[in-house]
Structure formats: C-alpha cells, structure tokens
C-alpha positions as CSV (number, residue, x, y, z in Angstrom):
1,X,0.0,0.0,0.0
2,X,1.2,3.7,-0.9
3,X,2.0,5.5,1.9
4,X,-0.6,8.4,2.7
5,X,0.3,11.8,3.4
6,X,-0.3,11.1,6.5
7,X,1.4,8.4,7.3
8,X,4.3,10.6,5.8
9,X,3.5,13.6,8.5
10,X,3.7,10.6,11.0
11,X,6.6,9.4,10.0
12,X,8.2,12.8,9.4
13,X,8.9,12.9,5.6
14,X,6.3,15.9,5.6
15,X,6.5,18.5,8.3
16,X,3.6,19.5,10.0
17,X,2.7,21.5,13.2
18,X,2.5,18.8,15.5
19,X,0.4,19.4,19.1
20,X,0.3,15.9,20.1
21,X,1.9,11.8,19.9
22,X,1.0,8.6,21.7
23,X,1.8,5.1,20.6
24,X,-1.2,5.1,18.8
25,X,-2.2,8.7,17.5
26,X,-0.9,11.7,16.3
27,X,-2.3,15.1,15.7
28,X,-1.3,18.0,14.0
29,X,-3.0,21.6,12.8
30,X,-4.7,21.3,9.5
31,X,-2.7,23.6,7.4
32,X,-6.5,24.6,5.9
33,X,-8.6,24.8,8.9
34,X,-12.6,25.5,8.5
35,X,-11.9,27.3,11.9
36,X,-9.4,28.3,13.5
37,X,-7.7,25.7,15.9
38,X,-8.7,23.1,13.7
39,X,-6.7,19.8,14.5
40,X,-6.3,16.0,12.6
41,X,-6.4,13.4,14.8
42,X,-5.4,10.7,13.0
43,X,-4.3,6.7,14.0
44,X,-0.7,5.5,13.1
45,X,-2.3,2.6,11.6
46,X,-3.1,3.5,7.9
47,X,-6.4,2.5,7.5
48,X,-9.2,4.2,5.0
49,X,-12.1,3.1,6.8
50,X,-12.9,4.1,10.6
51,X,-15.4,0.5,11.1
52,X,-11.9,-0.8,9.4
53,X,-9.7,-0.1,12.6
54,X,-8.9,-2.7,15.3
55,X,-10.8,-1.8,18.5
56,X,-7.5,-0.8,20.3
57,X,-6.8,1.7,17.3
58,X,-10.5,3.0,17.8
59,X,-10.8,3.5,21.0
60,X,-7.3,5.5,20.8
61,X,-8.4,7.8,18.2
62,X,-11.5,8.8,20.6
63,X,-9.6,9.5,23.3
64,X,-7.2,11.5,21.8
65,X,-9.8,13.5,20.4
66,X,-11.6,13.7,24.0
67,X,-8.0,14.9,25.3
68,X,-7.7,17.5,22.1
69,X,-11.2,18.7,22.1
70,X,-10.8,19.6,26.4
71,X,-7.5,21.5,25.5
72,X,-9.0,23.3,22.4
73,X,-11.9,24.7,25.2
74,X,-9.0,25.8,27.1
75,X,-7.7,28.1,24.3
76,X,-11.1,29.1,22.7
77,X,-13.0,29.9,25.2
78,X,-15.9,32.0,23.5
79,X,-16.1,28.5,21.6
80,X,-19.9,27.2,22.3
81,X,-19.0,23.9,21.2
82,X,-16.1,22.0,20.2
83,X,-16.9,20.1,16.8
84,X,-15.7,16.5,15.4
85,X,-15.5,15.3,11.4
86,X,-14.7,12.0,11.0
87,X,-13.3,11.3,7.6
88,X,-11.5,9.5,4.7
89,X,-12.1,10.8,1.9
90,X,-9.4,13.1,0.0
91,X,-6.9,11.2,1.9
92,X,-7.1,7.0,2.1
93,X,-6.0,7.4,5.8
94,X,-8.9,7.6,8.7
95,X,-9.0,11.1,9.8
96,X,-10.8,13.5,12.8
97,X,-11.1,16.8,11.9
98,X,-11.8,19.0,15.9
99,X,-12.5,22.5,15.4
100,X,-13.8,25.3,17.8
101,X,-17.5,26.4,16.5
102,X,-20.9,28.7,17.7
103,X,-22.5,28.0,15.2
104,X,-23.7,25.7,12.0
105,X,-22.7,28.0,9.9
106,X,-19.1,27.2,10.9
107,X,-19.4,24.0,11.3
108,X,-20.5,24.1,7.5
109,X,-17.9,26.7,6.5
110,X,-15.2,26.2,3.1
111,X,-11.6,25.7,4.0
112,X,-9.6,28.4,2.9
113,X,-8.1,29.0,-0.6
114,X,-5.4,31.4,0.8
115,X,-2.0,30.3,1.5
116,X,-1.5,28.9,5.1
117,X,0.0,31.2,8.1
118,X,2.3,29.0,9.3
119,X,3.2,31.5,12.6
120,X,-0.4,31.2,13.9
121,X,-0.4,27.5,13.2
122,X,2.5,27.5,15.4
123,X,1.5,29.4,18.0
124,X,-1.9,27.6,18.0
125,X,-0.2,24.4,18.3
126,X,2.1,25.6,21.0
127,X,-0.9,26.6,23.1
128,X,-2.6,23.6,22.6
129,X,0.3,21.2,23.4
130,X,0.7,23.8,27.0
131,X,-2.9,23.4,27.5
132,X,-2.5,19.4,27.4
C-alpha cells in the first residue's frame, strides 16, 4: 500500500505542526482549517475506513480527540462547542477533523483558498500542546 500523506506527516517525511503523539495517534494543525484551531487526529495505523480499525486503534483515536477537544476549550473559550468530522475521503487514511465552533454556519464553512500562516499554526499548536 502507498504511503498516505499522513502516514508521511507521521513518520516525518512531511513536516507539520504537531500538538500531540502517543503510541497510537498523532495530531497536527490542519494547514487549511474550517476554523481556527482546527486539529487531525489521526491513528498510526493507515487504515481508510474508521469500522476498518482494530478496536484498540479506535478506542485511541477517541480518546485523543476527547483529550484534544478539552485543550481546544481551554484556548477558545468564546467557543460554544467544540466540533468533530470523522473522515477519509481526500486522503485514504482515517481522519478526525476538531474544530472550535458557535454556530452551524461554521461548522459548514469552506476551508480556505489562501496560503497557510504557518506563525499562527505555530502558535496555535504551541498553546494547545501547554494546555494538554
């Protein structure tokens, strides 16, 4: 199987704003985020398919994102709620988008078409990862 970008971020061929790492998971900032803060959670284990994963695997990727999600309230605060995408489908790899939302409307919103900021990705990330 090709490897998916992904599994490249994982693995470090591609870098990536990391914010977190178990033996299981790893998450990053979405270089496109819906919203800002937005996060992938994703498992180590390239699978397509979330009812694909081993139960270990999926029971991981939720508590990551439980763990993410608490941290992301930390930083956002005026957040209402904090939102979760499950996914697969640009990239083969099972992904969890988690983004900070008050509304429908941004939980609906278009990623971006301008170039990333990769200073408040940082900076983002670096909150995130103190408010772990």
């Amino acid at each position: 199987m090709k490897k998916s970008i992904f599994t490249q971020i994982i693995n470090g061929q591609i870098p990536c704003h990391k914010v977190y790492e178990d033996s299981k998971t790893f998450v990053f900032m979405d270089i496109n985020p819906i919203q800002p803060g937005m996060v992938l959670v994703v498992p180590k284990l390239q699978i397509e398919n979330y009812e694909d994963l081993p139960q270990e695997d999926l029971t991981a990727l939720f508590i990551t994102c439980q763990k993410i999600s608490r941290a992301q309230r930390k930083i956002f605060p005026d957040k209402k709620k904090m939102s979760m995408q499950i996914e697969g489908l640009d990239v083969p790899h099972v992904h969890v988008k988690l983004f900070p939302i008050n509304s429908a409307a941004e939980f609906h919103a278009r990623m971006p078409t301008s170039p990333p900021n990769h200073d408040e990705l940082a900076k983002i990330a670096d909150k995130l990862q103190t408010a772990l």
